[in-house]
C-alpha positions in Angstrom: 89.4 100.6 70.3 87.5 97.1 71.5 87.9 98.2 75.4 87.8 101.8 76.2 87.5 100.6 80.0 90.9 98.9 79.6 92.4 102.1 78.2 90.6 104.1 80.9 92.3 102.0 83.6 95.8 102.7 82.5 94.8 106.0 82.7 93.6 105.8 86.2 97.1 103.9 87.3 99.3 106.0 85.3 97.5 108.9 87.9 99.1 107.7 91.1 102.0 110.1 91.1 100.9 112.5 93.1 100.8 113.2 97.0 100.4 115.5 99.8 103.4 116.8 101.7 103.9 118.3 105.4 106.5 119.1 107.7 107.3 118.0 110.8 109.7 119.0 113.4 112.6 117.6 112.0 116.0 119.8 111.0 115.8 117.4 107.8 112.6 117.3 105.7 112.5 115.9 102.9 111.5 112.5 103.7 108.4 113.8 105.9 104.8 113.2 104.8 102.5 113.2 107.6 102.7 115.0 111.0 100.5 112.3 113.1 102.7 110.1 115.5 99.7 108.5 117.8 99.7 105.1 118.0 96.4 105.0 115.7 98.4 106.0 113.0 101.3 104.2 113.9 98.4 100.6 113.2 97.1 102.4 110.2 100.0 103.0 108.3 101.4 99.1 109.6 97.8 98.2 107.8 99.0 100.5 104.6 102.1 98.5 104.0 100.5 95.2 103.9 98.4 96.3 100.9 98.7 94.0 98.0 101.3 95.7 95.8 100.5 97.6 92.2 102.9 98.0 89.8 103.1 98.5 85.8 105.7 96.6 84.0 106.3 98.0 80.6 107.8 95.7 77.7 110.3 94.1 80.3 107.9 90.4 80.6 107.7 87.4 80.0 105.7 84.3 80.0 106.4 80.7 80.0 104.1 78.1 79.8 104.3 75.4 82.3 102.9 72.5 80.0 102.1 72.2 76.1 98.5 74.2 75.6 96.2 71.9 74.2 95.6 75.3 71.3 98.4 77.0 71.2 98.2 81.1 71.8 96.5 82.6 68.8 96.8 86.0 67.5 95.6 88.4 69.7 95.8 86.2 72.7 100.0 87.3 73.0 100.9 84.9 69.9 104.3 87.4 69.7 104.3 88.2 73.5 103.6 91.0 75.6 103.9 95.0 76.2 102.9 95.8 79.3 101.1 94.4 82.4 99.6 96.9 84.7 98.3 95.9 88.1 96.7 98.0 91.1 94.7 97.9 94.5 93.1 100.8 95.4 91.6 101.8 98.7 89.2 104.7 99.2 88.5 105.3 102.8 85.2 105.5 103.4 85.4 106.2 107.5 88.0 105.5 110.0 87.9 106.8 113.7 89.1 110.0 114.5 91.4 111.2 117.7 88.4 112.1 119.7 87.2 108.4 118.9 87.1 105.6 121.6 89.9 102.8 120.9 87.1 100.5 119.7 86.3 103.3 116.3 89.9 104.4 116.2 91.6 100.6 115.5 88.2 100.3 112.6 88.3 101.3 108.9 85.8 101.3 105.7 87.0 101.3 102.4 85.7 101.2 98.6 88.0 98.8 97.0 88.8 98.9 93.5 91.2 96.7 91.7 91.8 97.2 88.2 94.4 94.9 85.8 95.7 95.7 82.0 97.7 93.3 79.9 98.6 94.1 76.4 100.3 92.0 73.7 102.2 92.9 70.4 100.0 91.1 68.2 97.9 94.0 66.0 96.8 97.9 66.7 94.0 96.5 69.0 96.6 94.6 71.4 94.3 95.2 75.2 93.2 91.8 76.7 90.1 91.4 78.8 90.8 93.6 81.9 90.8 92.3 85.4 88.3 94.7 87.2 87.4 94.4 91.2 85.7 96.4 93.1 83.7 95.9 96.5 84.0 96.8 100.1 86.3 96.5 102.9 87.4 96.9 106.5 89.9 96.0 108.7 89.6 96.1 112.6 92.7 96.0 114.8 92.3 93.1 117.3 94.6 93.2 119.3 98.1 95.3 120.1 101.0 95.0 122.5 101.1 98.8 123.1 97.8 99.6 124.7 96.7 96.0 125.3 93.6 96.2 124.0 91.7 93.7 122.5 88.1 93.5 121.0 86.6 92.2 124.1 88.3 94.2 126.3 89.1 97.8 126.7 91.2 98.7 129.4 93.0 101.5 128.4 91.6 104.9 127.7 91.9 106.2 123.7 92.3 109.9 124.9 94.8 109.0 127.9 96.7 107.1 125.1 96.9 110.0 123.0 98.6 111.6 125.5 101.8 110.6 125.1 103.3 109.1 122.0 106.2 106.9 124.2 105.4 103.7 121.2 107.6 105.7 118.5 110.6 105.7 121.3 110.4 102.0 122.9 113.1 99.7 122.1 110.9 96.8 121.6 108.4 95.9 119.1 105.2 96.7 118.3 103.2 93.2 118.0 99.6 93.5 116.3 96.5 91.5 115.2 94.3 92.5 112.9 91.5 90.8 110.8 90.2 91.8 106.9 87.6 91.2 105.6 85.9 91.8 101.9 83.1 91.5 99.3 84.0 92.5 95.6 82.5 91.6 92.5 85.2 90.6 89.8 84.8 90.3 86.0 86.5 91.2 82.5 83.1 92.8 80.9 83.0 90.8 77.8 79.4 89.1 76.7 78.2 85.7 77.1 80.6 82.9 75.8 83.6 80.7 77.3 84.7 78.3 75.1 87.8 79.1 72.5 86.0 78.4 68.8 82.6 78.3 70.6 83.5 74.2 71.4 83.4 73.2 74.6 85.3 69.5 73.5 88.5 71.7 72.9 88.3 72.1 77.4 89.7 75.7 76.5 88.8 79.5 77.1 88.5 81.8 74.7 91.2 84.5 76.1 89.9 87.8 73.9 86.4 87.3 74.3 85.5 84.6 76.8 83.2 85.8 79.5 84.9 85.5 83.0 82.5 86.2 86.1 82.6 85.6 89.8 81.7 87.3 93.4 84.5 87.1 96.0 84.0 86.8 100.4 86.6 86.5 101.9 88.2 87.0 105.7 91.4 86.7 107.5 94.0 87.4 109.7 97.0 89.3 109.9 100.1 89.1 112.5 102.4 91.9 112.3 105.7 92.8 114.2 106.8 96.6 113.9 110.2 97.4 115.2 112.3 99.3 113.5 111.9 96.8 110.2 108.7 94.7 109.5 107.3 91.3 109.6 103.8 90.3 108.5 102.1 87.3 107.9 98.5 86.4 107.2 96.2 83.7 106.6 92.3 83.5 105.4 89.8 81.6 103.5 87.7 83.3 100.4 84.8 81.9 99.0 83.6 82.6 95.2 80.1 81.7 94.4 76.9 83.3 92.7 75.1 86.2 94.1 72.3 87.7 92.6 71.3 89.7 89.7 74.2 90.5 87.4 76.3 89.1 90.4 77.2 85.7 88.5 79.2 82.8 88.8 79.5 81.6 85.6 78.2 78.1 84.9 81.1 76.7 82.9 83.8 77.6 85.6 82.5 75.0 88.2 84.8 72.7 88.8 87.5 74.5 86.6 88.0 78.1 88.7 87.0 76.9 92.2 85.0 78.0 94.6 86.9 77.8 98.0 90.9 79.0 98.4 93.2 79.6 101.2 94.8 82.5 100.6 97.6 84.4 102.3 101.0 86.1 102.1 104.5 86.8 104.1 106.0 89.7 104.2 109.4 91.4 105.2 110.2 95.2 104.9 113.0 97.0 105.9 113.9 99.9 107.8 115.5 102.7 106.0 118.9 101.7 105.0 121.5 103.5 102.7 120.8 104.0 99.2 122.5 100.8 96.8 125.2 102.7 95.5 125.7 104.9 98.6 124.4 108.4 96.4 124.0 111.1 98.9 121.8 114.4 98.7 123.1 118.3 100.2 119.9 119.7 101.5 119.4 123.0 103.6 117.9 122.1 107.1 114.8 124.2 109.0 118.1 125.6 110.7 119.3 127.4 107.9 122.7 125.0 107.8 123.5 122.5 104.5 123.8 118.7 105.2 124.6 115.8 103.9 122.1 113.4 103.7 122.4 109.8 102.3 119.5 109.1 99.9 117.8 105.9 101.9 115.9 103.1 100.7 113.2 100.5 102.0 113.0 97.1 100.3 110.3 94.7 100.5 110.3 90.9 100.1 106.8 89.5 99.4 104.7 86.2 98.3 101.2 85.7 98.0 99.8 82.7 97.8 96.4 80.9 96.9 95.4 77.0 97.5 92.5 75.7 96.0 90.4 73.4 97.4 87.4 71.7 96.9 86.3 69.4 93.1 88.3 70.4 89.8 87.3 67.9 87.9 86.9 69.4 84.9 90.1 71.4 85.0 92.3 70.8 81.7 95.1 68.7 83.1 96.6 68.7 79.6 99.9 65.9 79.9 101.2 66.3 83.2 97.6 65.8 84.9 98.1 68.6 87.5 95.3 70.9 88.9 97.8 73.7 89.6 95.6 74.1 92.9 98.8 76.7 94.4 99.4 79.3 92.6 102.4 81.8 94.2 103.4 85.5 93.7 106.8 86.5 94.4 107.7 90.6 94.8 111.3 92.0 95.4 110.6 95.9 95.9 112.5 98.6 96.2 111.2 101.9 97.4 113.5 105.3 97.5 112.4 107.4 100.7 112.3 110.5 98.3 109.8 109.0 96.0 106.5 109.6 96.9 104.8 106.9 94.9 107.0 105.3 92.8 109.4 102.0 93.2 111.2 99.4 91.7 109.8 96.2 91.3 111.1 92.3 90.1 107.6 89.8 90.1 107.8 86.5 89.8 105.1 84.1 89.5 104.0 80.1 89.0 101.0 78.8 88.8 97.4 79.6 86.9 97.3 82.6 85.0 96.3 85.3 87.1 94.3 87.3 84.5 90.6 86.7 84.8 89.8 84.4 82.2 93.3 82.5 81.3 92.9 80.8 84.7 92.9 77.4 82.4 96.6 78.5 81.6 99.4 77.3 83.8 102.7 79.5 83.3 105.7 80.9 85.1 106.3 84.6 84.8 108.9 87.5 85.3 109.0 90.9 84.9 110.2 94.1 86.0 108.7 97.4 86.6 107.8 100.3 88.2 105.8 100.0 91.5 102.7 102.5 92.4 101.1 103.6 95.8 98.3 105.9 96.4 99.5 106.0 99.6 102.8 105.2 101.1 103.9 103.6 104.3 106.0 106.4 106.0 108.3 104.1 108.8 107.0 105.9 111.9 110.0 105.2 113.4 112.4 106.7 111.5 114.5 109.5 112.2 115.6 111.6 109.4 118.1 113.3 111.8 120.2 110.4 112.9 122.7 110.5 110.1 123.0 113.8 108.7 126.8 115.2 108.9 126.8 119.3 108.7 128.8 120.3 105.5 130.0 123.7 104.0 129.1 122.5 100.7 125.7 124.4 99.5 122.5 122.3 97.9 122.4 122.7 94.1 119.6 124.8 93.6 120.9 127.2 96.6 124.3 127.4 94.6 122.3 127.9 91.2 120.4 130.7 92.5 123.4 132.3 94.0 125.2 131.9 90.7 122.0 133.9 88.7 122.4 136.9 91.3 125.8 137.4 90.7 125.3 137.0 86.8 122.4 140.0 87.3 120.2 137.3 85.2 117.6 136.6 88.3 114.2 137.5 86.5 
């Protein structure tokens, strides 16, 4: 095994299948999570869903490259292609205002960041790549919202009056927000000293199993986002990568290759709960002791992320087409059962710089499909599990199954 932290981070996504549930006071259940409905969670969970999204995409991926490499891919670099690419963002919340907060502490959150990538190839037994692996600090303060008109610099409104009464989750029009991110993480793949493929700098190419890859990430920006009954989101920021201190390190040989300054941002759409795609329904039993019919609802999200590099690349490969590659674009088609408590479906597609740590120097277009993961799941606040639910005489499976073991005598 050459990376038992690799191995241990597919461990560590393959454990995000697993979540608390709750009821709420709702005849229909089984999509309820989580009984808050202040507007505190309502800006909390809008901040959940714009989480960069994780996902692990076994066998179905592929990789194109978008010029001829100057060395082409050798074995154990993904010379006969790839098995599976795992990606995740993980938040830990550190602190987060509570109910009996002011609006100032209850819009604020802390969190440990931890970002951990896999990629694995066909080649031979000992197929892991050099892992992404991220980890820092974050928080996120609410600026401003169109429900209690607070902003930063002025607090008019009183947190515990708010918490009064919960009118946001009935108003017909949308909840507009602003809210700013910010972050310092520490990103590297863990391998020793050493860049170049061959140990020659005059071939201008990384060596992808055992190149050293190194850099410390700031970064700020700001998010819009409109809540109605659907979701838009858009945000914009700048990130800076440099050296630090200590083991903190900005490796010598990427200046002028990586880059040091980016835009970064993304758009993103998500949709209210709408009928599953091939219009399955579920019978349930509600908290009234009747059976319904339920349709089996859906969210789907539509997402791009996007980086542009600025600043001097001179001594970026160009190879024949004698482009930088300085935008570099992420685009996510999810699709999210309302059952599921952390698992979707995902199609990513991507152009630009290889995204995995120390491939940067490789342009390619990618595609794959998978299965996407959440340690916690946006929950539409708005949502109404109620609304569609047609009383039936037809009994729920497991009700009928049970029934069926009485009779039999066979109920143990």
């Amino acid at each position: 095994m050459k990376n038992p932290l690799g191995y241990l981070t597919i461990a560590v996504m393959m454990h995000l299948a697993s979540s608390l549930s709750y009821g709420q006071k709702h005849i229909i259940t089984i999509f309820d999570e989580t009984p808050d409905t202040s507007i505190y969670d309502g800006m909390h969970q809008i901040i959940t869903a714009n989480w960069p999204i994780s996902y692990v995409s076994p066998l179905l991926l592929k990789y194109k490259p978008l010029r001829p490499r100057t060395v082409d891919l050798q074995f154990g670099e993904g010379q006969k292609g790839y098995i599976l690419e795992g990606v995740t963002d993980l938040q830990f919340l550190l602190g987060q205002g509570r109910p009996t907060h002011n609006h100032f502490w209850q819009t604020l959150r802390f969190t440990v960041r931890y970002a951990p990538a896999v990629r694995m190839t066909f080649d031979n037994s000992s197929n892991l790549l050099p892992t992404n692996q991220k980890i820092g600090l974050q928080f996120d303060k609410v600026l401003w919202d169109s429900y209690t008109e607070n902003t930063i610099f002025h607090i008019k409104n009183n947190a515990l009056e708010i918490e009064k009464h919960n009118f946001w989750k009935e108003k017909t029009v949308p909840l507009h927000m602003v809210y700013i991110t910010g972050f310092a993480m520490h990103y590297s793949n863990g391998q020793p000293e050493g860049v170049w493929y061959n140990n020659d700098p005059s071939f201008n190419r990384n060596d992808y199993i055992s190149g050293d890859f190194s850099t410390n990430i700031l970064s700020l920006s700001l998010t819009y986002a409109k809540f109605y009954h659907n979701m838009f989101a858009a945000n914009l920021g700048y990130q800076n990568d440099a050296n630090w201190f200590g083991p903190f390190q900005y490796i010598p040989e990427q200046k002028k290759r990586y880059g040091h300054h980016r835009l970064t941002g993304f758009l993103q759409y998500l949709t209210k709960p709408v009928g599953h795609p091939i219009g399955i329904h579920s019978l349930v039993k509600g908290t009234d002791g009747k059976n319904y019919s339920v349709n089996r609802r859906w969210e789907w999200k539509f997402r791009s992320d996007w980086e542009l590099i600025l600043g001097n690349l001179d001594n970026f490969p160009t190879g024949d087409n004698n482009k930088k590659y300085r935008m570099n674009t992420h685009l996510y088609i999810e699709g999210m059962p309302l059952r599921s408590r952390s698992l979707g479906y995902l199609f990513h597609f991507y152009y630009g710089r290889d995204y995995f740590n120390i491939r940067y120097d490789d342009p390619v277009f990618a595609y794959m499909f998978g299965l996407s993961l959440k340690l916690k799941k946006f929950r539409n606040p708005r949502f109404d599990p109620d609304k569609d639910k047609k009383e039936t005489t037809e009994k729920p499976d497991y009700i009928r199954r049970y029934e069926e073991k009485i009779l039999k005598g066979n109920l143990q």
